[in-house]
N, C-alpha and C positions, 0 to 999 in steps of 0.2 A: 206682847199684847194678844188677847184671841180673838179668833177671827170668826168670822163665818164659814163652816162648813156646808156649799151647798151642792154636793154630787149632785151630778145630769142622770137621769134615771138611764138603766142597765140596757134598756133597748134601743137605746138613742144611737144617731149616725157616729156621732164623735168616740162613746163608749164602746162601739164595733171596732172603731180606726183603731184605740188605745190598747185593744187585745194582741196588733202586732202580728209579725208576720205568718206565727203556728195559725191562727185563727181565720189569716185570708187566705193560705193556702187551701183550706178546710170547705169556705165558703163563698168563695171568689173562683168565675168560670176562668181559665186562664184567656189570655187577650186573643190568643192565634184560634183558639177555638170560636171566640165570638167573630171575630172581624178579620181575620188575616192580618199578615206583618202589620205595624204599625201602629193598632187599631188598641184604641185606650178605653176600658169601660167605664162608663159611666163612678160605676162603686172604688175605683180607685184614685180618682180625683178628688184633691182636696179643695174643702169652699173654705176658700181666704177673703179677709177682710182687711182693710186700713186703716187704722186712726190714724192724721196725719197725715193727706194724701201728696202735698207738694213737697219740693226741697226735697232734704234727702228722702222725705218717705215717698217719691214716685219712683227710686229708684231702687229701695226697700221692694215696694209686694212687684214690682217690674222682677225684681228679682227672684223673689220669693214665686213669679207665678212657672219659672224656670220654661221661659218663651211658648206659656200658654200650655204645659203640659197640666197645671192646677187651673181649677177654677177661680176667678174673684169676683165672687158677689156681690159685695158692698164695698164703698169707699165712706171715710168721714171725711170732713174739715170744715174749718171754720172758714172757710172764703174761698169758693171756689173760681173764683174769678183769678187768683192768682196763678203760684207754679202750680197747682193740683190741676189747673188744666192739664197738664200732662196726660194722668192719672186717668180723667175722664175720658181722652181721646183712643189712652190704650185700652181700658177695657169701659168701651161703651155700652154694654148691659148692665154695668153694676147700679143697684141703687145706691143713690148718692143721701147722704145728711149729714145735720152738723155735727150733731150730740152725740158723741156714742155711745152713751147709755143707752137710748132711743134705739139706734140702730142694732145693739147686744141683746136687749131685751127682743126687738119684733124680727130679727133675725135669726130665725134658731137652726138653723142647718149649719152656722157658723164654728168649723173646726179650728180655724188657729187665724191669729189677727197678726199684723205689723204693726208697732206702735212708736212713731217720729215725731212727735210732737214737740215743742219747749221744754226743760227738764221737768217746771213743774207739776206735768201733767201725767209724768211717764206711771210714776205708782200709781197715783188713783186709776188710771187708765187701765193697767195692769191686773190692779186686783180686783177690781169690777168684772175684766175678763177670766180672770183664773175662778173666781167663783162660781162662774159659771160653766166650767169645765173647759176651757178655751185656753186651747195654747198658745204662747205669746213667744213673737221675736218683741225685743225694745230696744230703741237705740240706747248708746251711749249717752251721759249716763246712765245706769240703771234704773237711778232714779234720784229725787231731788236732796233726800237727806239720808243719814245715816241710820235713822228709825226705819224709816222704808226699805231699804235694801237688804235688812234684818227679818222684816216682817216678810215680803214677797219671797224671800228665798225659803222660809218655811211654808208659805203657801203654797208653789210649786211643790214644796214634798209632801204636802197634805193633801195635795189635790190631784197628787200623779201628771202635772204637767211638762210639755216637753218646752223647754224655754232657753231662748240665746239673746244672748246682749251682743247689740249690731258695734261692737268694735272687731271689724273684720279682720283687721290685721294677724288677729289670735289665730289665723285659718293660713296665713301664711307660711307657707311650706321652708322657709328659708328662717324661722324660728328654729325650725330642727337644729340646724347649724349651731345655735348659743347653746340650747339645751346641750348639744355634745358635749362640747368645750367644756360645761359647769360638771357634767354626768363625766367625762373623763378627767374631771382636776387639772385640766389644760392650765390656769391659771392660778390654781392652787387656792389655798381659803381665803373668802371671799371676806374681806370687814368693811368697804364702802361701794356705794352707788349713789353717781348722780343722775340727775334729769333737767333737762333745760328743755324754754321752748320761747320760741320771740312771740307767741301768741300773749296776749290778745290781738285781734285786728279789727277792733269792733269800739265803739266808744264804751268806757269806764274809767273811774274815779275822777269823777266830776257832776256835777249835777243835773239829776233828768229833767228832759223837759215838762215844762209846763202842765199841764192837762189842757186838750182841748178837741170835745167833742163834735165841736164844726169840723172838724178835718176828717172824720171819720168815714172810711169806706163804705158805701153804701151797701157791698157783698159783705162784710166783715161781722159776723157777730161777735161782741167785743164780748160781751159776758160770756160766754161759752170759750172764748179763746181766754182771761182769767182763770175760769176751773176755781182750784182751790186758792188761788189768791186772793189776799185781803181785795176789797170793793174798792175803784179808783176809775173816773171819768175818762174817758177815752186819753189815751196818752200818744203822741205821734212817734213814730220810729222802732217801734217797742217791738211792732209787726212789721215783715217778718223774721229780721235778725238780730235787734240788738238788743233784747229782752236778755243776752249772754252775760250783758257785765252787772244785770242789778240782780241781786239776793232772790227775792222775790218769786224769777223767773226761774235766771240760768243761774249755773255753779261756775262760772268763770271760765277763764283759761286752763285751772285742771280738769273742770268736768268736762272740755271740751276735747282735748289732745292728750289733757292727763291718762283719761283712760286707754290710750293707743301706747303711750309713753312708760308709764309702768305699768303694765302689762308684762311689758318683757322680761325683766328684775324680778315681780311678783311670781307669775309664769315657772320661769327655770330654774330659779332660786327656791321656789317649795315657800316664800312668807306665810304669813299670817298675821294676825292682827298686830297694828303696831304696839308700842307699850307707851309710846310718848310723842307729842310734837310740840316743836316751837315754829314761832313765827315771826318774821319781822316782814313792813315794808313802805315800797317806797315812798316819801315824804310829798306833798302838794300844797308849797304855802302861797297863800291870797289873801285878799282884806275880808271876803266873804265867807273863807272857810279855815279851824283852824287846821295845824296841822294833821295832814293824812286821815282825816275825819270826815269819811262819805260815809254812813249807816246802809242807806240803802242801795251803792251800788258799788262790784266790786273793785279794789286797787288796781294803779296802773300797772305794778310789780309789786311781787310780795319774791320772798326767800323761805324755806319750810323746810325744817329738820325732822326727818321721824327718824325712829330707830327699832330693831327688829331683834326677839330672841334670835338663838343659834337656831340652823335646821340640820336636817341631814344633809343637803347641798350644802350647807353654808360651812357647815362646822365653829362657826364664833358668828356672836351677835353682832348684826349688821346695823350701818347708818346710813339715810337716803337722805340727799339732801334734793329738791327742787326748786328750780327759780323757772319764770317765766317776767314777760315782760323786756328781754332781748338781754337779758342778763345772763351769760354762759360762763361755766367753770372755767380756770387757767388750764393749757395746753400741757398735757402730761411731757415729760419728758421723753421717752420711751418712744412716742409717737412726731414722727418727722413733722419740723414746724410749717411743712408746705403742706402737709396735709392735712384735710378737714376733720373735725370731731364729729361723729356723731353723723349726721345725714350732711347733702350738699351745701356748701357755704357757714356751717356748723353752728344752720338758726336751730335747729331742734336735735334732739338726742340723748343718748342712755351711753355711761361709762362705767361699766363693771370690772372693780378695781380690786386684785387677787394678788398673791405674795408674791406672783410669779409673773405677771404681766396683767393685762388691759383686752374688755373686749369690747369696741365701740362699733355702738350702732344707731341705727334712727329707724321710725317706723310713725308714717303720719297719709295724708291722705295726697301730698304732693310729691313725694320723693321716695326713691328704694329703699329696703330695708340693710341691703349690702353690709352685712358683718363681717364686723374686720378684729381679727387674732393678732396682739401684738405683745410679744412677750422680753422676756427683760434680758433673754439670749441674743435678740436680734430675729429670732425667728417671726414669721409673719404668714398669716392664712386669709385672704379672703375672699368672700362670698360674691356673685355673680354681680353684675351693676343691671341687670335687666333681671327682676321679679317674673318667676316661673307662676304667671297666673291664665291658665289655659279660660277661668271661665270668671266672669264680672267677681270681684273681690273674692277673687279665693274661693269660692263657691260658697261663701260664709252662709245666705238665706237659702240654698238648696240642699244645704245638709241639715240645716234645720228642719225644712219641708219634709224629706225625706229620714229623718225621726219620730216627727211627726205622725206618719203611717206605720213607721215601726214599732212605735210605742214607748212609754215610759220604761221600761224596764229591758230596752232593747239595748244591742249594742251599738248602735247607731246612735243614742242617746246619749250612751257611757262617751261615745268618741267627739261630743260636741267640745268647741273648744271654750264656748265661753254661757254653759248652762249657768242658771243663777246660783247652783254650789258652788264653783268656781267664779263666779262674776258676782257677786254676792259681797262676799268678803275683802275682793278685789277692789270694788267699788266703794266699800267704807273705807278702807285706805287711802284711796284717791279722794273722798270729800272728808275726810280728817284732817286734811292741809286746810279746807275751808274750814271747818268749825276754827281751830289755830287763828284765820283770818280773819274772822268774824269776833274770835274772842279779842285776840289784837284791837281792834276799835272800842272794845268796851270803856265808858268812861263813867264817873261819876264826880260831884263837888266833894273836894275834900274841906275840912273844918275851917279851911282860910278862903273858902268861896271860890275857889281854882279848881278848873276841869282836870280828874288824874285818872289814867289811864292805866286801873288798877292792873289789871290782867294782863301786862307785859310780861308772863314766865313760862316755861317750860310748863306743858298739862300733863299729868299724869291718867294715862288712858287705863281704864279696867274693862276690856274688847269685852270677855265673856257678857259681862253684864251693860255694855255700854252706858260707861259714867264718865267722866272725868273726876278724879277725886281729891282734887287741890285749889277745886273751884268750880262751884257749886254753882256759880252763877254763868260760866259755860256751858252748860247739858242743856240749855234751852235752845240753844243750836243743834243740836242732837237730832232732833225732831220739828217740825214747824205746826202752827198753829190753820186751821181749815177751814173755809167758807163750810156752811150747812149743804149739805147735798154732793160734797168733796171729798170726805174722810175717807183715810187709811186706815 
């Protein structure tokens, strides 16, 4: 779909940053000449901004301001009475608002935003900013649907921006370790991976509450926390975590851990788009609902098969299989039965399964990544149980920052680990299990007046062109529909 092209004219602060470091050497006093050791100019600080100041995002631009060596200007949210207090106490200059259209539009010094909002909000958030020449970190996921994570990854290249998706883990240095293993055929060619994760921890599949506007926080502006969702009366609970289990909002348990979880697989393994997924899951029967039929929020467990051409790392086409909902694969044999799969206690985890042996690991926001080599000789390698992380995750938002100043076309940029080329394609992967999900519940009456639940089959995925082509009536998942004043 196209988009708006709207370059920031050539003299502006942002388009100085974006020329990179031939350009500051050029035109930038060095520091020691203005100010003696230490002494930071003015001209090489960046003005950051936040959509989404609480929750993770206090610890987003907290991060991103790399202990006040960048400036932050502005903060958004929608209720600052919440955790974004945080946010306001650390940097209390910034101005504050809800909207951030409001605050993009009358803020114009604004070089690069943080953006942690609900899922639903991440694209439009996004491409609002990238339009206007502003470069963006955004959390996990990238964004809410798989139309979006197609469209913003070619606006970042349309627009020259520098951009990273906040699943940090991709910054961890003890990834190196799998990449070896798969780069030296340590376990020989690879034909399956799985991925488990006991998440969710938040209520889904079961039905939301009520609506009711009496209950409504008087700091909260509810329309503005919607965005692009359909119009719906103040709903209680929704703010500010459990908006994860309904469509609507969040993308589940994959959008949530999904993206830290395959990463790793997609990452070392070289994928690309799947070619196929199924779905099944889990059942909830009651007088008031029938079976496993919530529309709008998601299941309590699902299971999701995709499968992947050959790569060069792979040598034969691969199958991922996912469950979440505390549902984990059987214990390889290979691997001692006293020993964990995957991370501690073996709720979450990735099993990379080669001719040769196994390489099990885990990587989430509570537990080490500790890779472990286990191969079919009895040999065994593994990785540290203390994460080699000298600076707040990995220094995932400081390498951003400092791309940032380097510029699109830097190396610094090249070395991001999770820019939207890479986080992009990544991220339709991981919300492919959801459409699978979502097509899963599809029902209609058949000719005897009974609900069927036609779309119980394998999708046949055409990534290039984003269709499914065995059902026609899945591709409206693809994409979601916008309030006016929302659109992607």
């Amino acid at each position: 779909m196209a988009h708006k092209k709207n370059n920031p004219p050539t003299n502006s602060r942002r388009s100085f940053l974006k020329k990179g470091a031939i350009a500051s050497s050029i035109f930038i006093v060095p520091r020691h000449v203005l100010g003696g050791p230490g002494y930071l100019a003015p001209s090489d600080r960046l003005n950051l901004a936040a959509i989404g100041a609480g929750g993770k995002g206090s610890s987003d631009i907290f991060n991103a301001s790399v202990n006040g060596r960048e400036k932050v200007t502005a903060l958004c949210d929608v209720d600052f009475a919440g955790s974004a207090k945080k946010s306001v106490e650390n940097f209390p200059k910034a101005k504050l608002y809800a909207d951030y259209r409001e605050m993009l539009d009358k803020e114009k010094g604004i070089d690069a935003v943080t953006i942690s909002t609900p899922d639903h909000v991440h694209g439009p958030a996004a491409a609002y900013a990238m339009e206007r020449g502003i470069h963006v970190y955004v959390q996990k996921p990238m964004t809410h649907n798989i139309r979006e994570a197609r469209v913003l990854t070619q606006m970042a290249r349309d627009h020259k921006i520098v951009s990273q998706m906040g699943n940090q883990g991709g910054s961890n240095p003890l990834l190196g370790m799998v990449q070896k293993w798969i780069d030296d055929d340590a376990i020989g060619a690879v034909s399956k991976v799985q991925v488990w994760t006991n998440r969710p921890v938040w209520p889904q599949g079961s039905a939301m509450q009520a609506p009711n506007p009496n209950l409504k926080p008087d700091s909260l502006d509810w329309n503005l926390w919607l965005g692009p969702a359909p119009e719906r009366p103040y709903t209680p609970n929704l703010h500010p975590f459990s908006w994860r289990g309904w469509w609507d909002y969040g993308t589940g348990a994959l959008g949530d851990v999904g993206c830290h979880l395959i990463d790793i697989p997609f990452r070392t393994l070289g994928l690309k788009y799947p070619t196929d997924a199924e779905c099944s899951v889990g059942s909830v029967y009651s007088q008031m609902w029938d079976a496993d039929y919530h529309p709008e929020g998601c299941p309590a467990s699902s299971f999701i098969t995709l499968h992947f051409g050959a790569t060069e790392k792979t040598k034969k086409p691969i199958e991922m299989t996912w469950s979440d909902g505390g549902i984990r694969p059987s214990h390889p044999d290979i691997i001692p039965a006293n020993n964990d799969i995957g991370g501690p206690g073996s709720y979450n985890g990735v099993l990379i399964i080669g001719e040769k042996g196994i390489i099990s690991t885990n990587i989430n926001d509570s537990s080490p990544l500790t890779p472990k080599l286990y191969l079919n000789d009895g040999t065994t390698e593994f990785g540290p149980e203390t994460e080699p992380n000298e600076e707040p995750e990995y220094g995932h938002q400081r390498k951003w920052v400092d791309a940032c100043k380097a510029g699109f076309n830097s190396d610094e940029h090249k070395a991001l680990t999770s820019s939207f080329d890479y986080a992009g394609p990544m991220t339709e992967t991981v919300l492919m299990g959801n459409l699978a999900i979502r097509s899963y519940l599809l029902r209609k009456e058949d000719s005897k007046g009974n609900m069927d639940f036609f779309a119980r089959k394998k999708l046949l995925w055409d990534g290039e062109n984003m269709r499914i082509t065995n059902l026609e009536e899945a591709n409206q998942f693809v994409g979601r529909t916008y309030r006016d004043g929302w659109k992607v």
